[in-house]
C-alpha positions in Angstrom: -3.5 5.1 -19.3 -6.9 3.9 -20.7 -7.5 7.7 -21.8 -4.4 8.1 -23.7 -5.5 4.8 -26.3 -9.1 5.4 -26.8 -8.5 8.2 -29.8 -7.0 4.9 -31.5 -10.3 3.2 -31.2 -11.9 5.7 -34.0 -14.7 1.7 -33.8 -16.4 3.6 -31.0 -17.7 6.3 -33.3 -21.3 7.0 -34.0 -23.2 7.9 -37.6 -25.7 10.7 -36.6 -27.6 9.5 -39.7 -27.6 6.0 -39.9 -31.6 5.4 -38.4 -32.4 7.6 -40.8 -30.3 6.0 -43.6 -31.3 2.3 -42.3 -34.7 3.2 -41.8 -35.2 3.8 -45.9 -33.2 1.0 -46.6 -35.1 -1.5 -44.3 -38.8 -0.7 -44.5 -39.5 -2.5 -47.8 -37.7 -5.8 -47.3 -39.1 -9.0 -47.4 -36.8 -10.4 -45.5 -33.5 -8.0 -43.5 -30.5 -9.2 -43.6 -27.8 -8.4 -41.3 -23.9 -8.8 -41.3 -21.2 -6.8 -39.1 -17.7 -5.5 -40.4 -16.2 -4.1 -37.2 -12.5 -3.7 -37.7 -10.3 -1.2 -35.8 -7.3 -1.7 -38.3 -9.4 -0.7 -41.1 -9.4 -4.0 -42.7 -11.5 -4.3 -46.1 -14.2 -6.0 -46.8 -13.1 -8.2 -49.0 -13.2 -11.1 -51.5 -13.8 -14.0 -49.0 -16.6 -11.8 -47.5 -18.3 -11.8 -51.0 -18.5 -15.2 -51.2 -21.3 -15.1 -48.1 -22.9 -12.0 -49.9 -23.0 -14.2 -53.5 -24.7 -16.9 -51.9 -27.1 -15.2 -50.0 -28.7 -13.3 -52.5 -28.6 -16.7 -54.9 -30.6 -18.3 -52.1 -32.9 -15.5 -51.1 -33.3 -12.8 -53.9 -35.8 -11.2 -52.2 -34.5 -10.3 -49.1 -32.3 -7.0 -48.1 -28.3 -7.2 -46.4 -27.5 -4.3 -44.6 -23.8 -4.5 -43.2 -23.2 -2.4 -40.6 -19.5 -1.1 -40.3 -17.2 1.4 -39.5 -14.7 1.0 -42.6 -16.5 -0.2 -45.4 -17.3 3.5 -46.8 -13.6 4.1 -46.4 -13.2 1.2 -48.7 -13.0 1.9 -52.3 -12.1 -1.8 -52.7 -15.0 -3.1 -50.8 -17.7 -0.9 -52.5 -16.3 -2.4 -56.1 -17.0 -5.5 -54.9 -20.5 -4.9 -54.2 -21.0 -3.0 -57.4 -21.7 -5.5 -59.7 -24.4 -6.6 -57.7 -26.2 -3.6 -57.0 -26.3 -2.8 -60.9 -28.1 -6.0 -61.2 -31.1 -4.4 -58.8 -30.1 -6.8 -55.6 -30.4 -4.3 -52.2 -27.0 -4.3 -50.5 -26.6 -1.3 -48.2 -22.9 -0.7 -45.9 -23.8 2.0 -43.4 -21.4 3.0 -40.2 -23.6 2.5 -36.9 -25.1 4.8 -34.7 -23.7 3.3 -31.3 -25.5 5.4 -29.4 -28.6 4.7 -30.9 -28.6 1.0 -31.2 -27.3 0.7 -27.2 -30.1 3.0 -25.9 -32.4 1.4 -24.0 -30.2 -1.8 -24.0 -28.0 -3.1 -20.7 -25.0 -2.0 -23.4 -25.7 1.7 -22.9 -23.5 1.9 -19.6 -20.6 0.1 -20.8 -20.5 2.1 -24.1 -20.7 5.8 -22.4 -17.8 3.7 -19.4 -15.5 2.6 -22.6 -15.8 5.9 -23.8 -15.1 7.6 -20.5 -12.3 5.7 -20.1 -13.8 3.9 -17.1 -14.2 0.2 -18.4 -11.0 -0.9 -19.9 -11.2 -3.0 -23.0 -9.4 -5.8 -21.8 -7.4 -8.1 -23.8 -10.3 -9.4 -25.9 -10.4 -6.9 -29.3 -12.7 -4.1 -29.3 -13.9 -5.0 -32.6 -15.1 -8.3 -31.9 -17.0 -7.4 -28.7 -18.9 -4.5 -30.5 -19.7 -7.3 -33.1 -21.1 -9.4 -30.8 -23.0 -7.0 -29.4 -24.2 -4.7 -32.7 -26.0 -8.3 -34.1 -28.1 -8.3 -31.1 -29.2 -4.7 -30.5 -29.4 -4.5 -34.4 -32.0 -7.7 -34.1 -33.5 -6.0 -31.2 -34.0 -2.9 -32.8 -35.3 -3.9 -36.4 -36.0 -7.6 -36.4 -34.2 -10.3 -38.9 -31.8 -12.3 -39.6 -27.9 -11.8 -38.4 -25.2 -13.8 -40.3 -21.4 -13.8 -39.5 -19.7 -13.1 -43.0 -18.1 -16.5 -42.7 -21.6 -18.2 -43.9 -22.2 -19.3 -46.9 -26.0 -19.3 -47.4 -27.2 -21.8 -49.1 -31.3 -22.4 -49.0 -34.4 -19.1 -48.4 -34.5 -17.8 -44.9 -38.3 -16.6 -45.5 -39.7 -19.4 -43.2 -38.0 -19.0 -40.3 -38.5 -17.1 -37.2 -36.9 -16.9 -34.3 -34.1 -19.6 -33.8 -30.6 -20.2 -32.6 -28.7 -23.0 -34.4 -27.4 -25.7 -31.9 -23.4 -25.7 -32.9 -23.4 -29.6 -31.3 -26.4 -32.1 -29.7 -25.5 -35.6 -27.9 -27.0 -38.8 -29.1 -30.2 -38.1 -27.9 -30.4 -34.9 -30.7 -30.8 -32.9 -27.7 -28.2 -29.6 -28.2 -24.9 -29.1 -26.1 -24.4 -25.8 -27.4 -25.3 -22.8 -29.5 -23.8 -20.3 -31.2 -24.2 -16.8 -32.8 -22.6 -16.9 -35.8 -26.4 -16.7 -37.2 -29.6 -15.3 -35.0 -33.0 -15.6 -36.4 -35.2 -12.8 -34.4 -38.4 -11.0 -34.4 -38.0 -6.9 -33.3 -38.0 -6.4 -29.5 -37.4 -10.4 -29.2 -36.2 -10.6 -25.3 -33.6 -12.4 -25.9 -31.8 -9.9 -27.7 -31.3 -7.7 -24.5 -29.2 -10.7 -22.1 -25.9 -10.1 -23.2 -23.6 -8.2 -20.6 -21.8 -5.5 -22.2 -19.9 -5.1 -19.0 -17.8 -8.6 -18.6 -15.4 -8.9 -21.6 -15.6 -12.4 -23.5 -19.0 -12.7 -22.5 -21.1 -11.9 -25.0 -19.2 -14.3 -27.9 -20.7 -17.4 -29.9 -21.8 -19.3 -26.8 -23.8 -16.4 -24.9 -27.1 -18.0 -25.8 -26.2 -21.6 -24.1 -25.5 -19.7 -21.2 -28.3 -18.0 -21.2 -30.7 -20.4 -21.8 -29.3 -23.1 -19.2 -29.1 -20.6 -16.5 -32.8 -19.8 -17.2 -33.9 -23.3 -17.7 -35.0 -24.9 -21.3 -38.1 -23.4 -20.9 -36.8 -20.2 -22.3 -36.9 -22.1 -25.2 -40.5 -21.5 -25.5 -40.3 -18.3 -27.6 -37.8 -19.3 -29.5 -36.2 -22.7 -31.5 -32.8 -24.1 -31.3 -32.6 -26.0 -34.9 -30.4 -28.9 -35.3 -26.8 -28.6 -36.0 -27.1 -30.0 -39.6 -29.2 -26.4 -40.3 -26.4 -24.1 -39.4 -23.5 -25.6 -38.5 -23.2 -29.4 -40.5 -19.5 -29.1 -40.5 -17.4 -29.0 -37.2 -14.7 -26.5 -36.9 -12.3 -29.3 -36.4 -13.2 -30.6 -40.1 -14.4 -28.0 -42.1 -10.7 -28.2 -44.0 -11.8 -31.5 -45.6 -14.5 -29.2 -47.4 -11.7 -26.5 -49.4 -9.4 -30.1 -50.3 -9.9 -31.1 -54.3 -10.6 -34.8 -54.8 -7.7 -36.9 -55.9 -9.6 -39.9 -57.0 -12.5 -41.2 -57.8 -13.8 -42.3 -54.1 -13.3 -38.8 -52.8 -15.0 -37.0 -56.0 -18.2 -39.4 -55.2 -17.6 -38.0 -51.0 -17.4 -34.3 -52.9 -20.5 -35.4 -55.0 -22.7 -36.4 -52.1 -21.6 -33.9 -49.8 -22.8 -31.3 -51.7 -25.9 -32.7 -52.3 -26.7 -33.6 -48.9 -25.5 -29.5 -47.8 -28.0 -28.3 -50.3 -30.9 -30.4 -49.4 -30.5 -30.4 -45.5 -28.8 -27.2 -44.5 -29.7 -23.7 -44.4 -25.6 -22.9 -45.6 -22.5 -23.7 -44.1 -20.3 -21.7 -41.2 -16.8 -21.9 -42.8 -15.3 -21.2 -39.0 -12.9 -18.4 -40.6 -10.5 -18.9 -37.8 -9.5 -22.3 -38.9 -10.3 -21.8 -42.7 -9.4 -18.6 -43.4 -5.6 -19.4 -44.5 -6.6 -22.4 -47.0 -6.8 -22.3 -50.6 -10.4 -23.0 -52.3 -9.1 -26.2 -54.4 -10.1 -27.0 -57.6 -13.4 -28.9 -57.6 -14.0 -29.1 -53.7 -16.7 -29.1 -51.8 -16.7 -25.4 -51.0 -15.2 -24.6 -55.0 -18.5 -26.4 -55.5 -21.1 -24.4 -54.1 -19.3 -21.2 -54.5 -20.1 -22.2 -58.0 -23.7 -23.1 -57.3 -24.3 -20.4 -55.5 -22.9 -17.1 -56.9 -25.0 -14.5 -58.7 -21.9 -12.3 -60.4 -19.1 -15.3 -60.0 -16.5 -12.7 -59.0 -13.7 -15.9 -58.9 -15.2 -17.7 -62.3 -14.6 -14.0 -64.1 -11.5 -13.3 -62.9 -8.3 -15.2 -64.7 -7.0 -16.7 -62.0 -7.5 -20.5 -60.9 -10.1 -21.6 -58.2 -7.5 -22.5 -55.8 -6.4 -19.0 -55.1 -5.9 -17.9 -51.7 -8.8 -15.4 -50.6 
């Protein structure tokens, strides 16, 4: 029974006092920063997870990350991590959600109180991840920013843009094929923040805004801009492995050379698709060992005595 498993999902929890706490974080950032840690096996934030954190206050100094989750604060590990850079003054925040807060006045509010209930079953798609697709929007909604997955290595300053989508791929005409939410650029009470369907499971994932801008027309696109894949996404999923590989001659040190260049000069950072990359090793002198080393503000993995080429 549905009933009998939901005091395992301890995820669906709510923080009386996180609009109060987020509220004091938030109102003197330049620019708000957003990242979700939703796990219901308690997972840690952890070292890979820095990396984005690293590079995204390298790029934008100014700016604020709040990360919304329901473990971090039961981390001890994740909170060291973070330490180092809140001694040298950047504004890093980890607060466990309000739920019912951020789904009120949202089409989520019925499916939460029905999951809770016992009504709505969860499905085979994880909890977790459906509640992360759904917190970056109503968090958006609610405050107004910038949502990144924790897979993103940021690389240039967010400051000038406003409301846009990255387009994941675009056919030869540069016109886009498809979106994706790994990162969501939105003003507060943006309307496109409220058209996900909490109530049909898989919906809501990385592709939710193609669908709902083709079933509304391009038009939609009017109060909002889809930037071109190069911004957001300038590796595919299906080659982002060639980025963690060292260079074993000359030739491929010149490809590692350029590469970085042109990622620095023509994208906003780099979506490392975790789900493909998140069993390599970060080799010696790669691409991504390369602008881990650009781009971090402690250099966690440059401190530590362990090689490059660690697993994370």
């Amino acid at each position: 029974m549905l009933k009998n498993k939901l005091p395992k999902f301890d995820i669906l929890k709510s923080n009386p006092e996180f609009e109060t706490l987020a509220n004091e974080f938030l109102k003197e950032c330049k620019t708000r920063f957003f990242m979700t840690w939703i796990s219901s096996s308690i997972k840690p934030f952890g070292e890979r997870e820095l990396l984005a954190v690293e590079a995204l206050f390298k790029s934008n100094p100014d700016s604020c990350l709040l990360i919304l989750s329901n473990s971090y604060q039961e981390s001890d590990h994740g909170f060291q991590l973070l330490k180092p850079m809140l001694f040298i003054g950047f504004r890093v925040q980890a607060i466990e959600p309000d739920l019912n807060f951020l789904f009120e006045n949202t089409p989520a509010k019925t499916w939460f109180k029905n999951i809770k209930t016992g009504i709505t079953d969860p499905g085979e798609i994880p909890l977790s991840q459906n509640l992360s697709n759904l917190i970056r929007l109503v968090v958006l909604y609610k405050y107004g920013g910038v949502y990144l997955d924790t897979d993103f290595i940021p690389l240039n300053n967010f400051s000038g843009l406003r409301n846009s989508i990255g387009a994941q791929s675009a056919n030869l005409f540069g016109n886009w094929t498809r979106l994706n939410n790994a990162v969501l650029i939105f003003d507060k009470n943006h309307p496109l923040s409220l058209t996900f369907n909490g109530n049909r499971w898989g919906f809501n994932g990385p592709y939710l805004v193609s669908r709902v801008v083709e079933r509304r027309g391009r038009k939609t696109e009017s109060n909002f801009s889809v930037l071109p894949p190069r911004a957001f996404y300038p590796v595919g999923w299906n080659r982002i492995g060639g980025l963690f590989m060292r260079p074993v001659d000359v030739g491929k040190l010149r490809w590692v050379e350029t590469k970085v260049a042109q990622l620095k000069e023509s994208s906003y950072g780099v979506h490392l698709w975790n789900k493909q990359s998140r069993s390599l090793m970060i080799e010696e002198e790669s691409v991504i060992a390369r602008l881990i080393s650009d781009n971090c503000v402690v250099c966690h993995y440059f401190n530590k005595s362990r090689t490059i080429d660690t697993p994370v």
